[in-house]
C-alpha positions in Angstrom: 17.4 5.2 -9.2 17.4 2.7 -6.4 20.6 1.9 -5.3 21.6 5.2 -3.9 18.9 4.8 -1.2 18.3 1.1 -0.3 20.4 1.1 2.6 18.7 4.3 3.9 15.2 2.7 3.2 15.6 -0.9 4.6 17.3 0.6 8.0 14.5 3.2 7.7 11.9 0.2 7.6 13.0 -1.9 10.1 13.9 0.9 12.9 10.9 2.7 12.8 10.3 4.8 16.2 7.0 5.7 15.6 3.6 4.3 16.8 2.2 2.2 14.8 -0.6 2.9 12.4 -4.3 1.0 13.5 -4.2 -1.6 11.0 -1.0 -2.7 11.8 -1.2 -2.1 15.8 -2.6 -5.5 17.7 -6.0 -5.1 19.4 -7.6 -6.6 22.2 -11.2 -5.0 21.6 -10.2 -1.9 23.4 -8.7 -4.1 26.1 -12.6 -4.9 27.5 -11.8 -8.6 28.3 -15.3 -9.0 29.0 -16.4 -8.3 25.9 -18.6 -11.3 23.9 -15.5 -11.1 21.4 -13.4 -12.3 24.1 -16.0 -14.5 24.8 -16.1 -16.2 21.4 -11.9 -16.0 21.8 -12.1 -18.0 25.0 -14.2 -20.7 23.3 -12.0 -20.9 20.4 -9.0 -21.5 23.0 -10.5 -24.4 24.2 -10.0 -25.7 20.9 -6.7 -24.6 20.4 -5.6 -26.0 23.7 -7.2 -29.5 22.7 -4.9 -30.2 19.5 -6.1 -27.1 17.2 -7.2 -28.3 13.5 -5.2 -29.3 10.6 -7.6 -26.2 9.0 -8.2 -23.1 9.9 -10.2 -20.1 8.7 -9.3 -16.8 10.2 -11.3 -13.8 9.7 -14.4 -11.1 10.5 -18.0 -12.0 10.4 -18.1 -13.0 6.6 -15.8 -16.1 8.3 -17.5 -16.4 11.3 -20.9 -16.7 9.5 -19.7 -20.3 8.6 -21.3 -21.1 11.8 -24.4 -19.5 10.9 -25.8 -18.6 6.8 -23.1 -21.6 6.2 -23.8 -24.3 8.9 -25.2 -26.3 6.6 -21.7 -26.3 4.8 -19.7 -26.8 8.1 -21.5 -29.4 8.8 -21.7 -31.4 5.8 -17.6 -30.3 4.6 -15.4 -29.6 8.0 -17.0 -31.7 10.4 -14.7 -34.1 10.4 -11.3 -35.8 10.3 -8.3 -33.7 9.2 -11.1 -31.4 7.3 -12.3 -30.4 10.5 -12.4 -26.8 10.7 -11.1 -24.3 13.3 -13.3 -21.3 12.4 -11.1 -18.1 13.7 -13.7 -15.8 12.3 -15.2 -13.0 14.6 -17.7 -10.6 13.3 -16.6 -7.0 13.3 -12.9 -7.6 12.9 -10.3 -5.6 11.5 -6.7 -6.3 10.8 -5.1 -5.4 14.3 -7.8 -7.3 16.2 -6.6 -10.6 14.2 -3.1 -9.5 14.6 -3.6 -9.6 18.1 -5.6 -12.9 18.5 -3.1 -14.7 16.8 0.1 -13.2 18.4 -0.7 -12.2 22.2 -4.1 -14.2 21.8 -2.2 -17.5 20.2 -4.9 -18.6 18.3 -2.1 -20.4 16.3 -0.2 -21.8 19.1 0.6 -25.0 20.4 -0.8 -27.3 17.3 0.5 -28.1 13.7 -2.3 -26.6 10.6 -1.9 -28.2 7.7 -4.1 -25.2 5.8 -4.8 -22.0 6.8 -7.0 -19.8 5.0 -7.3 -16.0 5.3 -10.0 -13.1 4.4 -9.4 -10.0 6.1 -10.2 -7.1 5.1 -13.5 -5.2 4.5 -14.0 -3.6 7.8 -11.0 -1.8 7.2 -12.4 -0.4 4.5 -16.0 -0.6 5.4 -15.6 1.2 9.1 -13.4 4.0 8.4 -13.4 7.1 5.5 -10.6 6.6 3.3 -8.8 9.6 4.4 -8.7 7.5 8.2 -7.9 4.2 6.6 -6.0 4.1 3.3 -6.0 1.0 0.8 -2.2 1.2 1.9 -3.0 0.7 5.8 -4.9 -2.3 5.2 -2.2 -3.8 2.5 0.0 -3.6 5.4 -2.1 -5.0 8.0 -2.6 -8.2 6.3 1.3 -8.5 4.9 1.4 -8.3 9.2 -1.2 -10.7 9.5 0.9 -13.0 6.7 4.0 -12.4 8.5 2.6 -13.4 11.9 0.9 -16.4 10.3 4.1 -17.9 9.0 6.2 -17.2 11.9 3.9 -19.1 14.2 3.1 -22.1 11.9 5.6 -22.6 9.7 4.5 -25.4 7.9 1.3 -24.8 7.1 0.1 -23.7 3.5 -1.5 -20.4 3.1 -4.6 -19.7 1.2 -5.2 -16.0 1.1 -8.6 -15.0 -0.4 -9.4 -11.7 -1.9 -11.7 -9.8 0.3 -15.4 -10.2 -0.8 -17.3 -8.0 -3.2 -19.4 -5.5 -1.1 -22.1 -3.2 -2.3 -24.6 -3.4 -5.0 -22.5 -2.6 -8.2 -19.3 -2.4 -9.5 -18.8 1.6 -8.1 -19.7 1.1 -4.6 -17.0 2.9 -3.1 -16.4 0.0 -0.8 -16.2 -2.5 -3.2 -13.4 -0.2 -4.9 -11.2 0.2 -2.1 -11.8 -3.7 -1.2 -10.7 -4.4 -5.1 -7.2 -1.8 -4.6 -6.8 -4.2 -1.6 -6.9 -7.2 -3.6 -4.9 -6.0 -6.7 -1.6 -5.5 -4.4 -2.1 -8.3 -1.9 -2.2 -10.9 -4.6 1.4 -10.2 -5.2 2.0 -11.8 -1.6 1.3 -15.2 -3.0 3.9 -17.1 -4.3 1.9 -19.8 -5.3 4.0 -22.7 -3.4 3.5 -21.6 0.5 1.1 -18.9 0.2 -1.7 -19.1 -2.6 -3.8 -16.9 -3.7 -7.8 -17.3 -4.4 -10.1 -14.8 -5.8 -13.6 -16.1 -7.0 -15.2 -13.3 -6.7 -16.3 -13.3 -10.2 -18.6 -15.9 -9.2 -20.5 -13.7 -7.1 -21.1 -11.0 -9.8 -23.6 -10.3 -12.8 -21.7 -9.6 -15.9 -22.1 -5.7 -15.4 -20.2 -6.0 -12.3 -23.7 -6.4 -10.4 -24.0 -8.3 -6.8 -27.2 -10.2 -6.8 -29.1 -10.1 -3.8 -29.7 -13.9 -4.1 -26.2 -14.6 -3.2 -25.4 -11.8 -0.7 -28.6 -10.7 0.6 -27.2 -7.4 2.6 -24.7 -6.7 -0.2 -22.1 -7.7 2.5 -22.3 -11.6 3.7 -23.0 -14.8 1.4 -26.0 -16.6 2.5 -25.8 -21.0 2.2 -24.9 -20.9 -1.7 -21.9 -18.0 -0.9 -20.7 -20.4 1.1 -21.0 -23.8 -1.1 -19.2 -21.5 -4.0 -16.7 -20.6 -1.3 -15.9 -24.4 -0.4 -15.5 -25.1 -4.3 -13.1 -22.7 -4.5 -10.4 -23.2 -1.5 -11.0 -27.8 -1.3 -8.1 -27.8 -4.3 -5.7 -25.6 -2.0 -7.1 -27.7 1.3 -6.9 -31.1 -0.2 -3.3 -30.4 -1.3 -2.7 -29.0 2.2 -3.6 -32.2 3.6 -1.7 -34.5 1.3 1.6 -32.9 2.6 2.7 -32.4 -1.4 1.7 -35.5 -2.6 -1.4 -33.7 -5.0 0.1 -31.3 -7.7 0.4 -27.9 -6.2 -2.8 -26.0 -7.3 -2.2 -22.8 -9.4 -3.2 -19.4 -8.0 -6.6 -19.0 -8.8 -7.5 -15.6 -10.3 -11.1 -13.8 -10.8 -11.7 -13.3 -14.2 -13.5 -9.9 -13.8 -11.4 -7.0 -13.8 -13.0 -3.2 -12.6 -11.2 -0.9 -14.8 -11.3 1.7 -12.5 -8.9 -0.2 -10.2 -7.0 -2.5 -13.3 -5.3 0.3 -15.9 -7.0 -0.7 -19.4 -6.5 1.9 -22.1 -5.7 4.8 -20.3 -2.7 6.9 -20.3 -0.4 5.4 -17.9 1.4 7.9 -16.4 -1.8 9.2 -15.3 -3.5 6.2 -13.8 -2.4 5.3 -9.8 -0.1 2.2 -9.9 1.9 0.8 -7.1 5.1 -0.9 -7.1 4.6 -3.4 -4.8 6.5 -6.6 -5.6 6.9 -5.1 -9.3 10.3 -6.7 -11.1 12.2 -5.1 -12.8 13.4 -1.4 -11.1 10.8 -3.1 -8.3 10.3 -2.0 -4.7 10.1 -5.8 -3.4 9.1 -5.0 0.0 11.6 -1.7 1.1 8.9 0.0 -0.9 6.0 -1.3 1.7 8.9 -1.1 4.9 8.7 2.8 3.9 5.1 3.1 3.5 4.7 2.1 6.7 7.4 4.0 8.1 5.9 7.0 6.7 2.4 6.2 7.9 3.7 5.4 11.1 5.2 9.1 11.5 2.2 10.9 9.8 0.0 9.0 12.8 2.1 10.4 15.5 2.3 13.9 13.9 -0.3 15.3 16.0 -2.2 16.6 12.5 0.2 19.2 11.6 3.4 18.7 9.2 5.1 22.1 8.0 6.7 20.6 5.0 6.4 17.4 2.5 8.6 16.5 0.0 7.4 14.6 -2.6 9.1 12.8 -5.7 11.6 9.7 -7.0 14.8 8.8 -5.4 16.1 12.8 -5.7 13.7 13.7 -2.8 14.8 10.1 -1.3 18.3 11.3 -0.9 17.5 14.1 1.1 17.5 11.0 3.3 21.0 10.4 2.1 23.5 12.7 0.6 21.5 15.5 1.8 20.5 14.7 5.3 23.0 17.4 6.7 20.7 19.8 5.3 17.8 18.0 5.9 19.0 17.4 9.7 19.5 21.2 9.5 16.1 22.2 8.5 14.3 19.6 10.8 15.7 22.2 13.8 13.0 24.4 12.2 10.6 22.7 10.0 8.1 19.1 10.8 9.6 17.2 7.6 7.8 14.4 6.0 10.3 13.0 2.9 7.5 11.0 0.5 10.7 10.7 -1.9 10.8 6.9 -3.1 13.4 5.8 -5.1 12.7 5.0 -8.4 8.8 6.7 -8.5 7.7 8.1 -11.9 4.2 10.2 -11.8 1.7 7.1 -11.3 3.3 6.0 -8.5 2.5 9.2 -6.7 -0.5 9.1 -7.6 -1.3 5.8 -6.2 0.4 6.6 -2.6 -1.1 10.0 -2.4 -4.7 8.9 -3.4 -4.4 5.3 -2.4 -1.0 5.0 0.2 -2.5 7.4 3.0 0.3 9.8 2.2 -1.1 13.3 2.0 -3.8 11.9 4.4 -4.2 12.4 8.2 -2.6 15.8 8.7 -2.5 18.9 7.1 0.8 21.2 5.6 1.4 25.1 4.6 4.0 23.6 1.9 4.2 20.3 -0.7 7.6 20.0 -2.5 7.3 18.3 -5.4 9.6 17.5 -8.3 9.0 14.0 -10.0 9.3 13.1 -14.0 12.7 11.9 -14.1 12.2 8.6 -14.2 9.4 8.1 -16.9 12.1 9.4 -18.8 14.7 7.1 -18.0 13.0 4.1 -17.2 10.5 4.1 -19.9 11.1 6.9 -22.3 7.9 9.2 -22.0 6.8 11.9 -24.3 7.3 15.2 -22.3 3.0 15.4 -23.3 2.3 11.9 -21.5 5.2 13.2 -18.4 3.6 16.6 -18.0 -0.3 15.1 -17.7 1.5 12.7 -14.9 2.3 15.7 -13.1 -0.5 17.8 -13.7 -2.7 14.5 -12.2 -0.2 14.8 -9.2 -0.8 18.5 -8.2 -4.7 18.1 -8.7 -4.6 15.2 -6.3 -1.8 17.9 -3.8 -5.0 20.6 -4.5 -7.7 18.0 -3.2 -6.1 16.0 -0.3 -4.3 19.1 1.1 -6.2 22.4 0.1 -4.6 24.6 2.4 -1.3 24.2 1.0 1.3 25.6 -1.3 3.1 23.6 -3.6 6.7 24.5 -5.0 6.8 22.7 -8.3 10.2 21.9 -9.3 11.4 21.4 -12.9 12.6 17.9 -13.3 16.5 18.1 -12.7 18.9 18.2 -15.8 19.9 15.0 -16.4 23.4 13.7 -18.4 26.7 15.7 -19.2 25.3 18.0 -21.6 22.0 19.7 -23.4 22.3 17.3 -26.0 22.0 14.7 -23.6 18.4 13.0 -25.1 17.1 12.5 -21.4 17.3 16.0 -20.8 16.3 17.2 -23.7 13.2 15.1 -23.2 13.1 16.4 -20.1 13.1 20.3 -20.3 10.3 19.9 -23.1 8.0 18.8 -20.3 9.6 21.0 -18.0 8.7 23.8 -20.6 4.7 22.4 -20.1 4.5 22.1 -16.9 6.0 25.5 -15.8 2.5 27.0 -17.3 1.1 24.9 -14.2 2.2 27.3 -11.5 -0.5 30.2 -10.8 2.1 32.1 -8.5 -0.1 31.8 -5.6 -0.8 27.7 -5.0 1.4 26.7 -7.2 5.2 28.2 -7.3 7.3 27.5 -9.8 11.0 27.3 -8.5 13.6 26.8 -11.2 17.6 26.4 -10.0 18.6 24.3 -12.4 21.3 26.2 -14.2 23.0 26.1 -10.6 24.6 22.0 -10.8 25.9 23.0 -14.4 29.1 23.9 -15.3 30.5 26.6 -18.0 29.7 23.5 -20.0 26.2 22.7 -19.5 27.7 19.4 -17.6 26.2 18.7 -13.8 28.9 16.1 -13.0 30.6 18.0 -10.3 27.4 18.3 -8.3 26.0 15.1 -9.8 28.5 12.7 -9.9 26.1 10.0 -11.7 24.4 13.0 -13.5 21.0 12.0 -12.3 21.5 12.4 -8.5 22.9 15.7 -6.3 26.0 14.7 -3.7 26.2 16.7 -0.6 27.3 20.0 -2.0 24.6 19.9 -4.0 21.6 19.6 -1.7 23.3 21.9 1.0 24.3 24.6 -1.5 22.1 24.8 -4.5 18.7 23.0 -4.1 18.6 24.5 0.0 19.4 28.0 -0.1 16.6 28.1 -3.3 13.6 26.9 -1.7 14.6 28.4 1.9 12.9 31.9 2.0 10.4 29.9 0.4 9.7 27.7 3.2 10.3 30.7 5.6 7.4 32.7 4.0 4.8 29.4 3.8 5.9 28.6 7.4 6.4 31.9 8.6 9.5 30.7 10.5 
């Protein structure tokens, strides 16, 4: 369910006309130019104007602190030569304040890095609730920062490094949100331009603990951090600086996994998973382009949206086949379409706890309809689809408690009742209705309106998944409308 909508979404991506969300945005410290950052930026200028480094650490205070808990280590590892360092690191950054020292700041300009090595991160997490700064924002700020690193030195190999452990043990709420970071920005590294490098199991007990004796504030390494640290990254440095002449290191990966981040034994439909770089009916990046476009319009929505729609590529194509009607309603209604083409129920899950999606605002009405494609794409029992969806509207219940949702059934699928997808389908359709109370949750069941005398749904579903035209402006609209009149009260 993804060809239908690509167009729609990489247009939608790259055309954006909303401002910018704060971890993709580029800031100069509030623009106070007198600032001690700006300082510290000045300084590092200096450098940059006299011939740069072949290697370069960019980053907040856990990087900057290589001039201080790890000057020992600077001194005695990049002090010299090519391993000289360039330490970008400035205590207290965020994503948008790198973004802008390397763009309008051109921290990168002028000179040729052979390595660059980034770890950004954790005052995203650390400075900002997670309903004001989603694991999504920051995903987004450093495939910016990536972005902006490669455009401005092309050559140079990347070494990304998964943001530090934080926090005392393994459910520090910090650390978790640092480790979501970390599972999807991984999947930026190819392992031939940009590398990735987690040792972060070498700061931890067994149990997931993080030992004072390595990080005495549970935030920033102290001299052996930092000698653990140069272990790590000199494979990816000293085949930086051979220009290919060393075998290419491998990505290096941590071997501790928190299983309240990595899915172990439970149910999957039911445990948030993203679809970021995924293969197969994969996002590749159109899925991040609209994450950010949707972001990007929930920041400028001044806090209020009437209604959301939320599902798989169906809701997409409101986008598409249906945008008459969606251009129609929008004279009315504040629309956000959280639709993404080719969703089942975990993927919800991870952009409405994880994606800032249902964060930042609040609505009077959540659409939802999602199943079909745990059904298609990987054959669900209707048991494992309905607990997907039931996971879905407790997370609607708790991120937006003022609203209503209208549960849909998932759509009939195929040419006829016999048709095993849809048989599948109405069997969790049959659970799930028992989920509406009539007053949070609505049930709203049209199906029997895109089939025929026959049971077929080919003349408003030509591919028998998706509606055309006619069937978004004349079956699935005039159903929900009073609907949204009553909620709205327009």
């Amino acid at each position: 369910m993804k060809k239908a909508v690509l167009t729609t979404v990489l247009a939608l991506g790259a055309a954006s006309t909303f401002a910018a969300i704060r971890a993709v945005s580029h800031d100069m410290y509030g623009g106070d130019a007198n600032c001690w950052q700006m300082k510290r930026h000045a300084e590092k200028m200096c450098v940059v104007t006299n011939g740069g480094a072949k290697v370069v650490f960019i980053g907040d205070s856990i990087t900057h602190f290589w001039e201080g808990a790890g000057k020992e280590q600077l001194s005695k590892y990049f002090s010299e030569g090519d391993f000289k360092m360039l330490d970008l690191g400035v205590s207290a950054d965020r994503t948008e304040h790198v973004l802008w020292r390397i763009d309008e700041g051109k921290e990168l300009d002028g000179y040729e890095a052979k390595c660059i090595l980034l770890m950004i991160g954790t005052n995203n997490t650390g400075h900002f609730p997670i309903e004001k700064e989603s694991p999504g924002d920051t995903i987004l700020g450093i495939r910016e920062i990536l972005k902006t690193i490669r455009a401005k030195q092309p050559k140079a190999t990347i070494v990304l490094t998964a943001i530090f452990p934080r926090g005392a043990t393994a459910d520090d709420s910090q650390r978790l949100r640092n480790e979501i970071v970390n599972r999807e920005i991984q999947k930026f590294c190819d392992g031939k331009t940009i590398f990735w490098c987690d040792f972060n199991d070498q700061f931890l007990t067994i149990d997931g603990k993080l030992s004072p004796d390595v990080f005495p504030d549970r935030l920033h390494p102290n001299a052996l951090g930092y000698e653990i640290w140069y272990s790590a990254v000199k494979p990816y440095i000293d085949y930086a600086l051979s220009d290919g002449k060393l075998p290419a290191p491998a990505n290096r990966y941590a071997s501790h996994f928190n299983d309240r981040v990595y899915r172990t034994d439970q149910q999957i439909s039911v445990f948030p998973a993203s679809r970021i770089r995924s293969e197969g009916y994969g996002a590749q990046d159109w899925w991040l382009d609209r994450l950010l476009a949707k972001r990007n319009q929930i920041s400028e929505c001044g806090g209020k949206i009437d209604l959301v729609f939320f599902g798989d590529s169906i809701t997409h194509n409101w986008e598409g086949p249906g945008k008459a009607s969606l251009d129609e309603l929008g004279k009315t209604y504040s629309i956000l379409d959280i639709g993404y083409s080719g969703d089942k129920t975990e993927n919800l899950l991870w952009r409405g706890e994880y994606g800032g999606e249902l964060d930042g605002y609040k609505t009077k009405c959540v659409m939802l309809m999602i199943g079909t494609n745990n059904t298609w794409h990987r054959s669900d029992k209707p048991e494992a689809i309905a607990a997907g969806i039931r996971a879905v509207l407790d997370l609607i219940a708790r991120k937006q408690p003022e609203a209503t949702t209208l549960l849909l059934p998932i759509f009939p699928f195929g040419a006829s009742d016999a048709d095993a997808k849809r048989v599948n389908n109405e069997k969790a359709n049959a659970i799930i209705k028992g989920y509406a109370d009539g007053k949070k949750v609505i049930w709203v069941d049209f199906n029997s309106k895109f089939l025929d005398e026959k049971g077929d749904n080919v003349a408003l579903m030509p591919d028998h998944c998706h509606p055309n035209e006619k069937g978004y402006a004349e079956v699935w609209l005039p159903a929900v409308l009073p609907y949204f009149k009553e909620l709205c009260g327009k």
